[in-house]
N, C-alpha and C positions, 0 to 999 in steps of 0.2 A: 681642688679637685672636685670635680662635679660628680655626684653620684646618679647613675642611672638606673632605671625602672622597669621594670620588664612591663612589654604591653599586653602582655598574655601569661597563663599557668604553665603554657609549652613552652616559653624562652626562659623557664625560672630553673630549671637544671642546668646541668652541663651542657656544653653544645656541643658534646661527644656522644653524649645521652640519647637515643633514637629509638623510638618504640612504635613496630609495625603493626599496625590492627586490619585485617581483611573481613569485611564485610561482605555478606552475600542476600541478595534479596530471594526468598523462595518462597511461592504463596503454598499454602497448605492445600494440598490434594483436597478435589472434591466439590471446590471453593468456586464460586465465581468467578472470582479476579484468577484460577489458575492459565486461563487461555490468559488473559486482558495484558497485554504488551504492551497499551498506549500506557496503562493505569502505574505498571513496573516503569516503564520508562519516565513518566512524569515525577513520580516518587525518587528514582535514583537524582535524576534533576536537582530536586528541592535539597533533598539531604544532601547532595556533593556543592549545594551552594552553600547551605548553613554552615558546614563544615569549612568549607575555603574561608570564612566571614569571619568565623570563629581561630583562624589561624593556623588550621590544619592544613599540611601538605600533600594532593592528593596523588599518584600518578595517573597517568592516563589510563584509561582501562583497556583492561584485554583481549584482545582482536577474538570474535567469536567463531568466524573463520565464514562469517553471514556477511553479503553487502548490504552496505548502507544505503539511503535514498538517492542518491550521486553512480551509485554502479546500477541499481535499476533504470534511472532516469536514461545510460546510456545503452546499455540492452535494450530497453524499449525500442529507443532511438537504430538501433541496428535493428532490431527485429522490422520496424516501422519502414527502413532501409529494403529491408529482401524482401518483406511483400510487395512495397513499390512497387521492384523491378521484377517481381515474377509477375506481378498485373501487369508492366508496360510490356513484358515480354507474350504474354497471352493476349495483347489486347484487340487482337483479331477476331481471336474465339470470343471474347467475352463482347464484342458488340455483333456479333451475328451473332449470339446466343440473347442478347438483348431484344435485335430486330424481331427475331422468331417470339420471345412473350410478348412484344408488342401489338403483333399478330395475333397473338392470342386472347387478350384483352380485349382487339377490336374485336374480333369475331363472340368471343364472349358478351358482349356488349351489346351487339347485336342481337343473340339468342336470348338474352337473360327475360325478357319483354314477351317472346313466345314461349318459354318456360315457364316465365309466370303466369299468363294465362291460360295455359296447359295444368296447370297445379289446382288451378282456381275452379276450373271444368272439372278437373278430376273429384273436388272436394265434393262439387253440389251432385255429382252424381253418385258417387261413392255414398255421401251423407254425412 
């Protein structure tokens, strides 16, 4: 008969034996790191790897009832959607509303030249 080893401290009890520990990360009011979400998230990271390495079984964690980077990226993507089409829907107005500053540009363009020397006369007489 071969005797076996346990490879860890957690497979040395019974294998009926089950011991639930809940851990919560909470920064201490006041703190800097209270906003810092990247700082909490990077930290749970590390410790639920140590922890998996070490033999511990983790569950999945608890739906916060917040999307992830995956439901942003696709609201964007629909938001990105309806202004499209309300720009191709407007896009009448929005190039005659173009042509018109264009006009206004040019024209400005042209005055800026006699408002500056209208500035410059005004100075040396003023004083």
């Amino acid at each position: 008969m071969s005797e076996q080893h346990p490879s860890s401290p957690l497979h040395q009890g019974h294998p009926a034996e089950r011991l639930q520990v809940l851990l919560e990360l909470v920064p201490a009011s006041g703190t800097e790191e209270a906003g810092d979400l990247a700082l909490l998230t990077a930290l749970h990271h590390e410790l639920a790897t140590d922890l998996q390495q070490e033999g511990f079984v983790l569950p999945p964690p608890a739906s916060t009832g917040q999307k992830g980077a995956p439901g942003f990226f696709i609201e964007a993507w629909l938001i990105l959607q309806q202004v499209a089409g309300a720009v191709w829907q407007q896009h009448a107005a929005i190039a005659e509303g173009l042509a018109d500053l264009s006009a206004l540009v040019t024209l400005f363009e042209k005055l800026l030249p006699v408002l500056k020397r209208l500035r410059e006369r005004h100075a040396r007489l003023v004083g």
